[in-house]
mmCIF file of the N, C-alpha and C atoms, coordinates in Angstrom:
data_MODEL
# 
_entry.id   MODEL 
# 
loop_
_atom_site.group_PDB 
_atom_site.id 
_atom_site.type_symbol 
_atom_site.label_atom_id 
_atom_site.label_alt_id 
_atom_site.label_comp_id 
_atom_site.label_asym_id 
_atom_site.label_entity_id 
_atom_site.label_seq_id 
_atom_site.pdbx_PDB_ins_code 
_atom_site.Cartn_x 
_atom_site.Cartn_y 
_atom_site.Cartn_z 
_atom_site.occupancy 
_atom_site.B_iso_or_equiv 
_atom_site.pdbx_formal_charge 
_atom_site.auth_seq_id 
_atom_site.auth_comp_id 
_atom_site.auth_asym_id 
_atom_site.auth_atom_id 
_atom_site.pdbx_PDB_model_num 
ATOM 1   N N  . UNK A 1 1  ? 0.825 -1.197 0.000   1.00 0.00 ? 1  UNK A N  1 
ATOM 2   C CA . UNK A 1 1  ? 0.000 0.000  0.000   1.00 0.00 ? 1  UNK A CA 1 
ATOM 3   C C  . UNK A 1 1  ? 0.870 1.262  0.000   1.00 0.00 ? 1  UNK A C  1 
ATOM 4   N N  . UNK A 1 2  ? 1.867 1.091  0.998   1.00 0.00 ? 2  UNK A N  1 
ATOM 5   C CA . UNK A 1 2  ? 2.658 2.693  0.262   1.00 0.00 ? 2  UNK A CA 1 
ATOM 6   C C  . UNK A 1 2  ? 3.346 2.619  -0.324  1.00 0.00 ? 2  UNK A C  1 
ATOM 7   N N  . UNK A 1 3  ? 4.088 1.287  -0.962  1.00 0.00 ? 3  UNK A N  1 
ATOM 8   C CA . UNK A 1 3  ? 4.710 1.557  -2.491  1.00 0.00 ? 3  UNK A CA 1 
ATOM 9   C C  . UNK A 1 3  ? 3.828 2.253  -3.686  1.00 0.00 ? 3  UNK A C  1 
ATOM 10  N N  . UNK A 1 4  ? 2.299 1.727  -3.100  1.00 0.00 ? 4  UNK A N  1 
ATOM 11  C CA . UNK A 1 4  ? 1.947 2.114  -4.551  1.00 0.00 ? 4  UNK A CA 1 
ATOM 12  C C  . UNK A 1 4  ? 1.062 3.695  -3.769  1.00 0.00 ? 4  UNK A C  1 
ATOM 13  N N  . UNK A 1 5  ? 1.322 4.374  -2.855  1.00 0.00 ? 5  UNK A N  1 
ATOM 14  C CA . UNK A 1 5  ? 1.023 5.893  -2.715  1.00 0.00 ? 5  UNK A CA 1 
ATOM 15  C C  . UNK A 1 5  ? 2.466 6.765  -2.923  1.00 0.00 ? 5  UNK A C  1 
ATOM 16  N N  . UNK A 1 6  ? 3.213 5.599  -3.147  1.00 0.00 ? 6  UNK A N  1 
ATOM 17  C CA . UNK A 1 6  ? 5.010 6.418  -2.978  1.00 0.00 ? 6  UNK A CA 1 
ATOM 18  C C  . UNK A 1 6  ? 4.621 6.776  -4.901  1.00 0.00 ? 6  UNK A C  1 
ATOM 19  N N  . UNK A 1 7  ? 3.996 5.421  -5.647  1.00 0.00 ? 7  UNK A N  1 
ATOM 20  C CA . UNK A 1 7  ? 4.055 5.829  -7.232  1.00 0.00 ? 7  UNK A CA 1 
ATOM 21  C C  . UNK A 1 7  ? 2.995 6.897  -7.789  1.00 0.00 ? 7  UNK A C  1 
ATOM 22  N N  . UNK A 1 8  ? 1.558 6.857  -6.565  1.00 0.00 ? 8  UNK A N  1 
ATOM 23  C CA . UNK A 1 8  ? 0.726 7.440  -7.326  1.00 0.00 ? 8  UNK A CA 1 
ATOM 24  C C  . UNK A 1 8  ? 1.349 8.938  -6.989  1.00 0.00 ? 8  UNK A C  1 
ATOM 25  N N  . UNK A 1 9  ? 2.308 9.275  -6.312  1.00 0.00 ? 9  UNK A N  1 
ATOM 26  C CA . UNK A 1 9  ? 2.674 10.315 -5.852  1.00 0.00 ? 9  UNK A CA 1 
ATOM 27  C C  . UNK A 1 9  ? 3.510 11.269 -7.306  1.00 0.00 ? 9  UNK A C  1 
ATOM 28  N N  . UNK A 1 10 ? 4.264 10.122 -7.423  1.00 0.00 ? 10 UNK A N  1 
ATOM 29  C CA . UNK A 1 10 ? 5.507 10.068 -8.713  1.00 0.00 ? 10 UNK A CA 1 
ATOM 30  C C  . UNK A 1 10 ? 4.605 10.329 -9.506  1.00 0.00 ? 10 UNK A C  1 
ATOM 31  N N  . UNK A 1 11 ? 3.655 9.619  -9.948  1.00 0.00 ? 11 UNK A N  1 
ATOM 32  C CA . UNK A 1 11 ? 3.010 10.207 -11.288 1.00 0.00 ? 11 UNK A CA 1 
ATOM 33  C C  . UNK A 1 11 ? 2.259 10.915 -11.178 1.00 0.00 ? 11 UNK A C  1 
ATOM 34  N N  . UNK A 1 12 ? 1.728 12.137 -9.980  1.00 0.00 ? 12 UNK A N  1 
ATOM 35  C CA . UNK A 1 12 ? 0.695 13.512 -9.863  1.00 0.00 ? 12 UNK A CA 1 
ATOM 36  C C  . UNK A 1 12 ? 1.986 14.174 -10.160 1.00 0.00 ? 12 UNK A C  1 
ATOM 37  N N  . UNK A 1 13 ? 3.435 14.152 -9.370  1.00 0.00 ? 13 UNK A N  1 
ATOM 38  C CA . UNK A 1 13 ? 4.507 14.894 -9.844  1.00 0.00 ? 13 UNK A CA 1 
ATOM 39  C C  . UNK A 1 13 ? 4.294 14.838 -11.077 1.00 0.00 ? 13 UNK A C  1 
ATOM 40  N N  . UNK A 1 14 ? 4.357 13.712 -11.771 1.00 0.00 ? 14 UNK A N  1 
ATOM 41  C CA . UNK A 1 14 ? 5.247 13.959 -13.418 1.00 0.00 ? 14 UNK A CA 1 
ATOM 42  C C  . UNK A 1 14 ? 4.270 14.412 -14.206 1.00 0.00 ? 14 UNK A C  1 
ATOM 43  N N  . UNK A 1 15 ? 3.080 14.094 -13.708 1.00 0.00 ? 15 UNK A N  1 
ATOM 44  C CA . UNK A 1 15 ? 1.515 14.685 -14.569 1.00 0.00 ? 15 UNK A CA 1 
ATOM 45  C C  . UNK A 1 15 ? 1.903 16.074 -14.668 1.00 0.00 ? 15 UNK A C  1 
ATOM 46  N N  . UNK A 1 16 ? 2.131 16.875 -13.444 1.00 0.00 ? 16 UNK A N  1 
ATOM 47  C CA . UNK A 1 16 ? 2.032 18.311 -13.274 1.00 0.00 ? 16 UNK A CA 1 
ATOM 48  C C  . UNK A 1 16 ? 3.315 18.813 -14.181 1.00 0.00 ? 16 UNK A C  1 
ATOM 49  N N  . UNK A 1 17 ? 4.758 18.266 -14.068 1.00 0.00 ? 17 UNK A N  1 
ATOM 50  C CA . UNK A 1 17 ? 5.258 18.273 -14.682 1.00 0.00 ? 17 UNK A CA 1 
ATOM 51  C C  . UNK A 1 17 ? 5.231 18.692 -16.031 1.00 0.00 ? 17 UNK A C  1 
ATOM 52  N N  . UNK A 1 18 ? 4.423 17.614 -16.906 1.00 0.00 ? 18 UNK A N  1 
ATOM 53  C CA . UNK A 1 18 ? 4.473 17.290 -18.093 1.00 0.00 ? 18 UNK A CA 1 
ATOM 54  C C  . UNK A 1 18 ? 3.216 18.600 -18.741 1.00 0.00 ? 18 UNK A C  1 
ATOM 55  N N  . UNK A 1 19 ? 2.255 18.848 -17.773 1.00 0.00 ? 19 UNK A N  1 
ATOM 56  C CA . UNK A 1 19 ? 1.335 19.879 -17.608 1.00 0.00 ? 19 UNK A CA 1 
ATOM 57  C C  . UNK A 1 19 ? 1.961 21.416 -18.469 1.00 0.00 ? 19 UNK A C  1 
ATOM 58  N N  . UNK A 1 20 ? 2.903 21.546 -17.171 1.00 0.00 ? 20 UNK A N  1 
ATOM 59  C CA . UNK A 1 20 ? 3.733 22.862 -17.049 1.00 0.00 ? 20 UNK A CA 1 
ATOM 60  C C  . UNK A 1 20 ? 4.880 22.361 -18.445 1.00 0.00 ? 20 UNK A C  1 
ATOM 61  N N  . UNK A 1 21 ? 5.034 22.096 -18.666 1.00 0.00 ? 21 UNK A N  1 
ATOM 62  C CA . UNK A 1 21 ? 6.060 21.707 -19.701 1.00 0.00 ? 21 UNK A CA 1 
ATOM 63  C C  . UNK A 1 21 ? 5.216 22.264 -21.470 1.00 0.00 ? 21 UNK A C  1 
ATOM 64  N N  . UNK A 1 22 ? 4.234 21.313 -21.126 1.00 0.00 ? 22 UNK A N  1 
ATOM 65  C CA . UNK A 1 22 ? 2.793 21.562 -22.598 1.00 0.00 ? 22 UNK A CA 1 
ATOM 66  C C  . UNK A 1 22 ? 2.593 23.169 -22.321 1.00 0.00 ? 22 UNK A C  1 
ATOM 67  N N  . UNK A 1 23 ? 2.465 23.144 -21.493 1.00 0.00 ? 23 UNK A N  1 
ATOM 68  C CA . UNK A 1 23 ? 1.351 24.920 -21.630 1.00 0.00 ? 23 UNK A CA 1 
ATOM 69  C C  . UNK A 1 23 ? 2.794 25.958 -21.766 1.00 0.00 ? 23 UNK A C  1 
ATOM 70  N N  . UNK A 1 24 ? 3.767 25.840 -21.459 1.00 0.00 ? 24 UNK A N  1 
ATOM 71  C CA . UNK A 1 24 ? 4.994 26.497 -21.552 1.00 0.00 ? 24 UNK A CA 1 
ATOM 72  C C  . UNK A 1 24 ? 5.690 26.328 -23.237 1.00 0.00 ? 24 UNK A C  1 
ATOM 73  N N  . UNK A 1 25 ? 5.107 25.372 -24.214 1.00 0.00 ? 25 UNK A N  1 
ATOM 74  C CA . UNK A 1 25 ? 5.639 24.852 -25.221 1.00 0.00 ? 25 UNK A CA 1 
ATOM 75  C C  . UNK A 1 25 ? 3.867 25.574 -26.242 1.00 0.00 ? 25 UNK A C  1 
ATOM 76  N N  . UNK A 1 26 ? 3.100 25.413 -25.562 1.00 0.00 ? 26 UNK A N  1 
ATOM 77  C CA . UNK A 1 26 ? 2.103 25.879 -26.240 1.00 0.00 ? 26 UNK A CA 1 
ATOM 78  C C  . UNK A 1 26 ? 2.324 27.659 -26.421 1.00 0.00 ? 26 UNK A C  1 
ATOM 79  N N  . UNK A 1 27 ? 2.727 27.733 -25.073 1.00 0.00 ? 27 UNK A N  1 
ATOM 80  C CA . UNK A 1 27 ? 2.812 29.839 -25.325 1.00 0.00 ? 27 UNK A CA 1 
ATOM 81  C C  . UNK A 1 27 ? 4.000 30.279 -26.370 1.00 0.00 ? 27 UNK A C  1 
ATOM 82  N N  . UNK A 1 28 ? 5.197 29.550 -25.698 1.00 0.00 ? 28 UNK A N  1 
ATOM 83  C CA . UNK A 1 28 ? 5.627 29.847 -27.140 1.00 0.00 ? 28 UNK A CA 1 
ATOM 84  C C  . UNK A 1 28 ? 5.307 29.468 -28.749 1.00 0.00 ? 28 UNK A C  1 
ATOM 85  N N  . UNK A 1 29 ? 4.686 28.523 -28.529 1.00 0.00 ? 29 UNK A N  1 
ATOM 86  C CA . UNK A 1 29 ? 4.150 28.693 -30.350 1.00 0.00 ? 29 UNK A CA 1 
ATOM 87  C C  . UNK A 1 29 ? 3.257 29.420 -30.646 1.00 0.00 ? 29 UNK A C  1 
ATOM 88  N N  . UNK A 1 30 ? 2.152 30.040 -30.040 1.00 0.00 ? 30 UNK A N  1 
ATOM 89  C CA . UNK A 1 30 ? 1.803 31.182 -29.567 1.00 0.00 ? 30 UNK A CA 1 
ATOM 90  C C  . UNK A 1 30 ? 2.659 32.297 -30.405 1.00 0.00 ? 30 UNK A C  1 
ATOM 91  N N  . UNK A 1 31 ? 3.304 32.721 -29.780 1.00 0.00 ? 31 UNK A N  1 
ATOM 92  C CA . UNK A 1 31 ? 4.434 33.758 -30.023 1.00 0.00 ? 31 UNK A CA 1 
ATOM 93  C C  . UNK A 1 31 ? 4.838 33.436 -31.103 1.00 0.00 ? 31 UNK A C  1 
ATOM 94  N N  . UNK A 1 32 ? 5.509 32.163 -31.761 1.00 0.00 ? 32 UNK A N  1 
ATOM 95  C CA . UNK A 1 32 ? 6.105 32.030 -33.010 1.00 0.00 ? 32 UNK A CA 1 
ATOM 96  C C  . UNK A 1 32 ? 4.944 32.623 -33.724 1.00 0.00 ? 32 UNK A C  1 
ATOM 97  N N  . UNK A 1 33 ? 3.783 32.041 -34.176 1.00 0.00 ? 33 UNK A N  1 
ATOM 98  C CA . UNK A 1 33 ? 2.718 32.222 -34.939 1.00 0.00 ? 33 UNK A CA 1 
ATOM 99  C C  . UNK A 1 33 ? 2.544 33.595 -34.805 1.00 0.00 ? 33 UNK A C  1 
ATOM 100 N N  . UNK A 1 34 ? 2.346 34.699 -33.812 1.00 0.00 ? 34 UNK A N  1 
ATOM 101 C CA . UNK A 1 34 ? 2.447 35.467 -33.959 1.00 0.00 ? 34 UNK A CA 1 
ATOM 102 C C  . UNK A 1 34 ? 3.349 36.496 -35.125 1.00 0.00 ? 34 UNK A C  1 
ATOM 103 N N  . UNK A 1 35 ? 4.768 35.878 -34.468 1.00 0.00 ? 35 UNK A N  1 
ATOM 104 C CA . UNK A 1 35 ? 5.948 36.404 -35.298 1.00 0.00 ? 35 UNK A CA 1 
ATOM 105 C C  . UNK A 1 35 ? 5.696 36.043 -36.881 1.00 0.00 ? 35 UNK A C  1 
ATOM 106 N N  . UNK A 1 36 ? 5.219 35.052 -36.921 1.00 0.00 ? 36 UNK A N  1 
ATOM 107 C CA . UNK A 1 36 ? 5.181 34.276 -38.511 1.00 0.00 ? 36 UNK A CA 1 
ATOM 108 C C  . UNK A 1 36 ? 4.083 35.140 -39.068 1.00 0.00 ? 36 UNK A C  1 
ATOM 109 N N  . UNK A 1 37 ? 2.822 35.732 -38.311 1.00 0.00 ? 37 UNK A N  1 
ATOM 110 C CA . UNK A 1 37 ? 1.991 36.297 -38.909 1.00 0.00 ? 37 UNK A CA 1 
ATOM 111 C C  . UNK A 1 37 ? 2.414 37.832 -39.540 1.00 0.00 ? 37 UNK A C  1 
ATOM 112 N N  . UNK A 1 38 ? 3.199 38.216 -38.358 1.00 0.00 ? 38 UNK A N  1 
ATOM 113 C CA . UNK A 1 38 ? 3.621 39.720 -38.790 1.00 0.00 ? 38 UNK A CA 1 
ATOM 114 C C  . UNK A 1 38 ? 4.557 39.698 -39.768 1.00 0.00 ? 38 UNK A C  1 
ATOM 115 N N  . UNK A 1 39 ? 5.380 38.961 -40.038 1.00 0.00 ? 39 UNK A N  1 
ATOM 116 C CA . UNK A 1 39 ? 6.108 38.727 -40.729 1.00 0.00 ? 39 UNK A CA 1 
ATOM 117 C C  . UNK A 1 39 ? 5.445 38.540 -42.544 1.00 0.00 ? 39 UNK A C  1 
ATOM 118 N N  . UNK A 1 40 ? 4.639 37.703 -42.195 1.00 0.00 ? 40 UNK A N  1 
ATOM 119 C CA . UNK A 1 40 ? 3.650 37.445 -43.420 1.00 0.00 ? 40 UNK A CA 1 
ATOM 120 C C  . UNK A 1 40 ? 3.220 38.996 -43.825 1.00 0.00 ? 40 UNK A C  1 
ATOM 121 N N  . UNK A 1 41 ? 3.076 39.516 -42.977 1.00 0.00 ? 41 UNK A N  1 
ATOM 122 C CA . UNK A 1 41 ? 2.251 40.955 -43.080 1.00 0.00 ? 41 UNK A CA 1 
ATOM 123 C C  . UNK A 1 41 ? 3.135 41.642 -43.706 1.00 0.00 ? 41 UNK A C  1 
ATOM 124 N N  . UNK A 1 42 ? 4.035 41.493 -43.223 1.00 0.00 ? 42 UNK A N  1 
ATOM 125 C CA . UNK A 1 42 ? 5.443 42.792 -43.822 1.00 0.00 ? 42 UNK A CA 1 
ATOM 126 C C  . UNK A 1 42 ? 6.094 42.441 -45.057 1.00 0.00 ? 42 UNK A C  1 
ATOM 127 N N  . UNK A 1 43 ? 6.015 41.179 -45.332 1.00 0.00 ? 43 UNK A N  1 
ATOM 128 C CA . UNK A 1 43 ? 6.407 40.640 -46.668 1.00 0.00 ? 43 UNK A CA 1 
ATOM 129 C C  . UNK A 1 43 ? 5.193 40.807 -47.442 1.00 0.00 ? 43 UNK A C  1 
ATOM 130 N N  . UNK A 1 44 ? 3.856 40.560 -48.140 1.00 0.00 ? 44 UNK A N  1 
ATOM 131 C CA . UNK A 1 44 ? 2.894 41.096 -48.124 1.00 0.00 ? 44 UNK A CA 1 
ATOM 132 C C  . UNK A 1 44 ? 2.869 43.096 -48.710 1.00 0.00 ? 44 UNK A C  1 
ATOM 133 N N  . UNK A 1 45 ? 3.162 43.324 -47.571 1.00 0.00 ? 45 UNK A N  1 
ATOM 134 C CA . UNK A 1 45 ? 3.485 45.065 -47.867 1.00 0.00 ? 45 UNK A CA 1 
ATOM 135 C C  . UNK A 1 45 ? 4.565 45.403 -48.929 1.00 0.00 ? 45 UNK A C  1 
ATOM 136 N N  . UNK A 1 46 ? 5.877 44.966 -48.592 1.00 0.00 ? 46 UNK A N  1 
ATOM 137 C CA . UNK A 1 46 ? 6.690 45.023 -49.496 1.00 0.00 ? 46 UNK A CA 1 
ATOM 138 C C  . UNK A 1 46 ? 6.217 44.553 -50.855 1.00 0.00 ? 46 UNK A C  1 
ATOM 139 N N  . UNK A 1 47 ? 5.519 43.728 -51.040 1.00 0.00 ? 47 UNK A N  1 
ATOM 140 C CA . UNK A 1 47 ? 5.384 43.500 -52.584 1.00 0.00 ? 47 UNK A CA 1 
ATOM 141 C C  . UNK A 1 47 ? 4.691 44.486 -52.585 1.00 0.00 ? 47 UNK A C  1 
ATOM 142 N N  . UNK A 1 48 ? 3.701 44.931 -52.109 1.00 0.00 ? 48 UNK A N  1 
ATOM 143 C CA . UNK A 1 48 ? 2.796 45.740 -52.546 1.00 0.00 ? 48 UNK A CA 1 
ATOM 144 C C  . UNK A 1 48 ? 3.284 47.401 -52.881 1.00 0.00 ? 48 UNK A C  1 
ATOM 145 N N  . UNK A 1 49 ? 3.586 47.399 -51.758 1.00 0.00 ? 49 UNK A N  1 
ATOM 146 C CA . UNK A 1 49 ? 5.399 48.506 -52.110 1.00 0.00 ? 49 UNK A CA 1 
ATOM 147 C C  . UNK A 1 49 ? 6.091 48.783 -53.610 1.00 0.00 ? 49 UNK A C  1 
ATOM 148 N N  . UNK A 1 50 ? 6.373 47.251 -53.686 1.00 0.00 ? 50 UNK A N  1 
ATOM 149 C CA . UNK A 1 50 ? 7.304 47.269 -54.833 1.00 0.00 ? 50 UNK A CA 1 
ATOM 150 C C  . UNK A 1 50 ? 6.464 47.172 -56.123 1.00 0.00 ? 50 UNK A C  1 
ATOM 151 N N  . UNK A 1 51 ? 5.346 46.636 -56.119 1.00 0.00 ? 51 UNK A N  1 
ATOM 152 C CA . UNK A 1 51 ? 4.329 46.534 -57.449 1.00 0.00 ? 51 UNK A CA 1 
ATOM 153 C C  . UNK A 1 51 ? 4.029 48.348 -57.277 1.00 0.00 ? 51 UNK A C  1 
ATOM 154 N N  . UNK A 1 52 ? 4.029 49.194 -56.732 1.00 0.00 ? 52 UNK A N  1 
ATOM 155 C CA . UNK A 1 52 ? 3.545 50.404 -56.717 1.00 0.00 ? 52 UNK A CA 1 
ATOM 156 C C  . UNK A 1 52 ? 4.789 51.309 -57.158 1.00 0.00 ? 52 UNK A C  1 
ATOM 157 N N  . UNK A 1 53 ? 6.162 50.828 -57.123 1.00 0.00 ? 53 UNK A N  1 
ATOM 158 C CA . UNK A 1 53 ? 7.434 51.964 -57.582 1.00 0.00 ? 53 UNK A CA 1 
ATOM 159 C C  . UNK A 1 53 ? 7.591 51.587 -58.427 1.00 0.00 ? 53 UNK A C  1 
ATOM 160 N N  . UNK A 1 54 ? 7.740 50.397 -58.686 1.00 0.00 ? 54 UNK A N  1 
ATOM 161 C CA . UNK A 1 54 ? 8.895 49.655 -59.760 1.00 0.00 ? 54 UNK A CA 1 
ATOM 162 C C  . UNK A 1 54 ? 7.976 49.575 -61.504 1.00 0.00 ? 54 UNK A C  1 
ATOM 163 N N  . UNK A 1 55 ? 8.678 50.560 -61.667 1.00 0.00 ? 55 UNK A N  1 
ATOM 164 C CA . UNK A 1 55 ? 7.866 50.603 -63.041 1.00 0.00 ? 55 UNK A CA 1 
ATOM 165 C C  . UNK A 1 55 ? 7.552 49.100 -64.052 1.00 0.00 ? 55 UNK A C  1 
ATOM 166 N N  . UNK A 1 56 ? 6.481 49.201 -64.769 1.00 0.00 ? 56 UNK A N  1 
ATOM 167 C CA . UNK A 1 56 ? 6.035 48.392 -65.379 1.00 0.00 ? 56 UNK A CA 1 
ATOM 168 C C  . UNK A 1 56 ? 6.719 48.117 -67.010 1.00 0.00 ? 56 UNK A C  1 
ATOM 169 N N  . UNK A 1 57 ? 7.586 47.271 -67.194 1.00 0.00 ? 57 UNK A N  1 
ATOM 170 C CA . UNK A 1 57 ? 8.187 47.051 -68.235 1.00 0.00 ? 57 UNK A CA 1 
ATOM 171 C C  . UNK A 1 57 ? 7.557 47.155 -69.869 1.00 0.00 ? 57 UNK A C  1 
ATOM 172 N N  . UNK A 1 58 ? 7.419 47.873 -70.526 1.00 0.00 ? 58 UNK A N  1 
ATOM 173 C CA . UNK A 1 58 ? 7.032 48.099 -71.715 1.00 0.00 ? 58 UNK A CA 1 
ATOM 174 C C  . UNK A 1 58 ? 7.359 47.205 -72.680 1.00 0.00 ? 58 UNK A C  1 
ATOM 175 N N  . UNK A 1 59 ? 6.207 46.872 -73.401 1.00 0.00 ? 59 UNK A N  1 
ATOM 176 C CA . UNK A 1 59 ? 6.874 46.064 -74.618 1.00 0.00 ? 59 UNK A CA 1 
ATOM 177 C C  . UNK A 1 59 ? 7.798 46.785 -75.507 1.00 0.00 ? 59 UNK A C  1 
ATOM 178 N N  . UNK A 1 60 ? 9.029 46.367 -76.302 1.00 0.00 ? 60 UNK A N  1 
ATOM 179 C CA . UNK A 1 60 ? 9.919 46.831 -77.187 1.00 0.00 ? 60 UNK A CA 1 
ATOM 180 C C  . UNK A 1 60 ? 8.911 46.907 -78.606 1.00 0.00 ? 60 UNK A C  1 
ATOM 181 N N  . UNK A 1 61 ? 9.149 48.349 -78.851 1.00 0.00 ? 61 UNK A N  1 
ATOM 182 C CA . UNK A 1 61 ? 8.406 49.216 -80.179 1.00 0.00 ? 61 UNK A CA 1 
ATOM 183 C C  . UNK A 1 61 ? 9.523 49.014 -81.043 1.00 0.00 ? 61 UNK A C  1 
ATOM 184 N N  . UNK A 1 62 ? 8.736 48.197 -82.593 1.00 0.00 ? 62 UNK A N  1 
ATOM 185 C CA . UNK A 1 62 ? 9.857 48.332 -83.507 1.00 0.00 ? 62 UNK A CA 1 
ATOM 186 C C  . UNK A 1 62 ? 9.313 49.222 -84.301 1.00 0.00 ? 62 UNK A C  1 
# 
C-alpha cells in the first residue's frame, strides 16, 4: 500500500510536470505564430510597395 502511494505520488509529480512543460511549449508557439503572422504581413506590404514603384516594363516598339 505505500509503495503504490510512494508511485501514485511520482506520477501527480510527473503529470504536473508534463502539464507545465505543454502549456509552456504551447505559449511559445503562440508567439512564433504570432511572429510568422507579422512577418507574413510585412512581406505582403513590401510586394505591394514594390508593385507600386517599380515601373512596369514596356513592350519593345519596332
Amino acid at each position: 500500500m505505500m509503495s503504490q502511494n510512494r508511485q501514485d505520488k511520482k506520477d501527480r509529480v510527473r503529470s504536473e510536470l508534463d502539464f507545465d512543460v505543454n502549456r509552456r511549449a504551447e505559449s511559445e508557439i503562440q508567439g512564433l505564430s504570432r511572429m510568422l503572422h507579422l512577418l507574413n504581413e510585412k512581406i505582403d506590404d513590401l510586394g505591394d510597395f514594390a508593385r507600386r514603384t517599380v515601373p512596369h516594363s514596356q513592350p519593345n516598339e519596332k
